[in-house]
N, C-alpha and C positions, 0 to 999 in steps of 0.2 A: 531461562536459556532459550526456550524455543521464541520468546517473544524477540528476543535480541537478533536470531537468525533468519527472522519473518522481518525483522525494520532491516537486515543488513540485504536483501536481497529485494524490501522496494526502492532503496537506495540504488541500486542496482539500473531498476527500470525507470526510477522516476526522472531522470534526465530526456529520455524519450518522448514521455506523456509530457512533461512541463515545451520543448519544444514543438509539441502537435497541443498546443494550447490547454493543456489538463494539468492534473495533479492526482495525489493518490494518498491517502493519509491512513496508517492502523488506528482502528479505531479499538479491538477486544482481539484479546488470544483467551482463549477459554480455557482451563486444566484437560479438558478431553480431546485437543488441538483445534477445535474450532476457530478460522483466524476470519475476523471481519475486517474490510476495509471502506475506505469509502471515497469515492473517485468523482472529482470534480474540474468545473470546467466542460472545456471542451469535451472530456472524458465520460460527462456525468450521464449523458443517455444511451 
């Protein structure tokens, strides 16, 4: 559940990053909410 409300809300943002030359991909939601992403492109430094 939480992982589905962490992908619908970079869904969200990722039209921003992909037009400022990025992107953003989930990469882990952990059971303790730990969410990792990983952001590339333009985005990446």
């Amino acid at each position: 559940m939480l992982r589905e409300k962490v992908q619908e809300a970079l869904e969200k943002i990722r039209p921003a990053l992909q037009r400022d030359g990025g992107d953003v991909k989930l990469v882990d939601v952990s059971d303790d909410g730990v969410v990792k992403v990983r952001f590339m492109g333009a985005c990446g430094g």
